[in-house]
C-alpha positions in Angstrom: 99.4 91.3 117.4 100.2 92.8 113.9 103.3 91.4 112.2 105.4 92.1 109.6 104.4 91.2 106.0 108.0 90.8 104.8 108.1 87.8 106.8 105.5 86.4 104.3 107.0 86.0 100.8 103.4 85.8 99.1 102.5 89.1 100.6 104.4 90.9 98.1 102.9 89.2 95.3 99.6 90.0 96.6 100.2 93.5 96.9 102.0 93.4 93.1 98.4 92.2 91.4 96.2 93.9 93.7 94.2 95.7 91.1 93.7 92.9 89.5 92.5 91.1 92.1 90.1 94.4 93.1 89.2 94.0 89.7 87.7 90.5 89.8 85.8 91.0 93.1 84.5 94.1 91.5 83.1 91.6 88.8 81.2 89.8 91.5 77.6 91.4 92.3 76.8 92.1 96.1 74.1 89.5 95.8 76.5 87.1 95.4 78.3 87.1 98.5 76.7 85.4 101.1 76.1 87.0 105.2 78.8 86.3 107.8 76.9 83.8 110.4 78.0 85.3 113.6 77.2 87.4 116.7 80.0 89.3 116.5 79.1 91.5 113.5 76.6 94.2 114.6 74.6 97.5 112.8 75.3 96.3 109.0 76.1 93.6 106.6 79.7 91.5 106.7 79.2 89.1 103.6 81.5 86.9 102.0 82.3 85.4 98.7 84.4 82.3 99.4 87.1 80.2 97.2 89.3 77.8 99.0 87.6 76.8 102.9 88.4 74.6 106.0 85.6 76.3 107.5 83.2 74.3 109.5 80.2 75.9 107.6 79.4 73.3 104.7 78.0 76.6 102.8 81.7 77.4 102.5 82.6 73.9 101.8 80.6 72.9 99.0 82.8 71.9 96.2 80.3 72.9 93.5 80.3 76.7 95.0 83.9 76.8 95.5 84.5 75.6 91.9 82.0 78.1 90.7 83.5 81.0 92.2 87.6 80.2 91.6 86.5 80.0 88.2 85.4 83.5 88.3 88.1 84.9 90.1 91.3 83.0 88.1 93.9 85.7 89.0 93.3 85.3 92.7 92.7 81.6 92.9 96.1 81.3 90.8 98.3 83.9 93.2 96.6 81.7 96.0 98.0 78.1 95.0 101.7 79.9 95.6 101.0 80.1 99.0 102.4 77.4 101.4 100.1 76.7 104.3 97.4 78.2 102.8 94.0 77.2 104.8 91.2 78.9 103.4 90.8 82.3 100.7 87.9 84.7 100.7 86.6 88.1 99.9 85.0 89.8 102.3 82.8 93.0 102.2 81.4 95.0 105.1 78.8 97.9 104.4 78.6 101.2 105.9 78.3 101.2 109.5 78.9 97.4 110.4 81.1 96.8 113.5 82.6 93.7 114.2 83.0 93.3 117.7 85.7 92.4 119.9 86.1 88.5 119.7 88.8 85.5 119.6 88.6 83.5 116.4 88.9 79.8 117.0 91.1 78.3 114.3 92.3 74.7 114.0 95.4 74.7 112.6 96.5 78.3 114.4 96.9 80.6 111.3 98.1 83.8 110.7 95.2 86.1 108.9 96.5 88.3 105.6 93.7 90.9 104.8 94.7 92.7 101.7 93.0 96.2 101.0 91.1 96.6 97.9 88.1 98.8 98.3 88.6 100.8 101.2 89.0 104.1 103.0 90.7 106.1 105.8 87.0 105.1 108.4 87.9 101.2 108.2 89.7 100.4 111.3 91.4 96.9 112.3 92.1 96.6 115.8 94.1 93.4 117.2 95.1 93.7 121.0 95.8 97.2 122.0 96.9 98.1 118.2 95.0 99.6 115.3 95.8 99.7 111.9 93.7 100.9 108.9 93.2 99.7 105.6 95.0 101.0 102.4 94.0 99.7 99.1 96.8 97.5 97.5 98.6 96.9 101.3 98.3 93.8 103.1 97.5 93.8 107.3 98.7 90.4 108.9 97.6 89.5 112.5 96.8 86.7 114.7 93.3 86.3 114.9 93.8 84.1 118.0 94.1 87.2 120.2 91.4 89.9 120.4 90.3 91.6 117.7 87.7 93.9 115.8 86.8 95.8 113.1 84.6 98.8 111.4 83.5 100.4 108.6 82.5 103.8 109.5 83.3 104.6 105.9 80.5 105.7 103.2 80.8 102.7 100.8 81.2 98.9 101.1 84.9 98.1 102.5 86.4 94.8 100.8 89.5 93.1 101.4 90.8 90.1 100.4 91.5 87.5 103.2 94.1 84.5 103.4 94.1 82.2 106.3 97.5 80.6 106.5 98.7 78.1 108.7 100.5 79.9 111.7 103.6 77.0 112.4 104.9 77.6 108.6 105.6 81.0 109.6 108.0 82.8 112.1 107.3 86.7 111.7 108.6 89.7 113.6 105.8 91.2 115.9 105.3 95.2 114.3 106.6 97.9 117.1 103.9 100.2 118.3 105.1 103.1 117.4 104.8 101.7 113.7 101.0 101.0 114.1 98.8 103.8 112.8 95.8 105.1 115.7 
């Protein structure tokens, strides 16, 4: 299920310093993101560059990385720390022809997942339940990741968003119609 971003007040803000944002992970070399550990993601590489985690991984939970790399990405780190609920912060990159399959994420607290578009183009592709949406640079997309979802990048470059993990009983948004969601 896709919801409305108005219901989230830090989505604006987001979307108000994207390129600056786009222009720290830009900063950030591909080696230093590190592979997504999962099944789910097949034909290509889905990396990420972590900054604030509740993950379960202790690779994402290691205080000295973390530190490292909000103190290359100030901007973000800084629009982050306005967020209430916020549970964990990431970029995330998938290359050319990666396909994240179909799957249930498995979040304790529930949250709500804000992707923001910042290097993108019309072949990514988010589906969540019977409803696809695709990526625009400086937009954000904000779904529950508890119900079925995937992803691709059928695209020609890297596709790289920036994701928040926020905790879902802080927030009370409007399901999106539909006929609003883009095929």
């Amino acid at each position: 299920m896709f919801v409305h971003q108005a219901d989230f007040r830090f989505a604006s803000l987001f979307e108000r310093y994207w390129r600056a944002i786009r222009a720290e992970v830009s900063d950030i070399p591909r080696a230093d993101f590190v592979p997504v550990i999962t099944p789910c993601a097949q034909g290509g590489d889905w990396l990420i560059f972590p900054l604030i985690a509740d993950t379960h991984d202790p690779l994402y939970k290691s205080p000295d990385i973390l530190q490292a790399n909000q103190a290359r990405c100030p901007c973000t780190v800084q629009l982050a720390r306005e967020v209430p609920g916020l549970s964990s912060l990431a970029f995330t990159r998938m290359a050319p022809g990666t396909r994240i399959e179909r799957h249930v994420d498995q979040l304790a607290p529930p949250a709500w997942r804000f992707q923001l578009g910042l290097v993108t183009n019309p072949e990514n592709r988010l589906r969540c339940g019977q409803d696809t949406l695709r990526w625009q640079e400086g937009q954000a997309i904000i779904f529950d990741p508890q119900r079925t979802h995937d992803a691709d990048n059928r695209g020609g470059s890297d596709h790289i968003v920036l994701r928040l993990d926020v905790v879902k009983s802080r927030y009370n948004p409007r399901p999106i119609t539909p006929r609003r969601v883009a095929q």
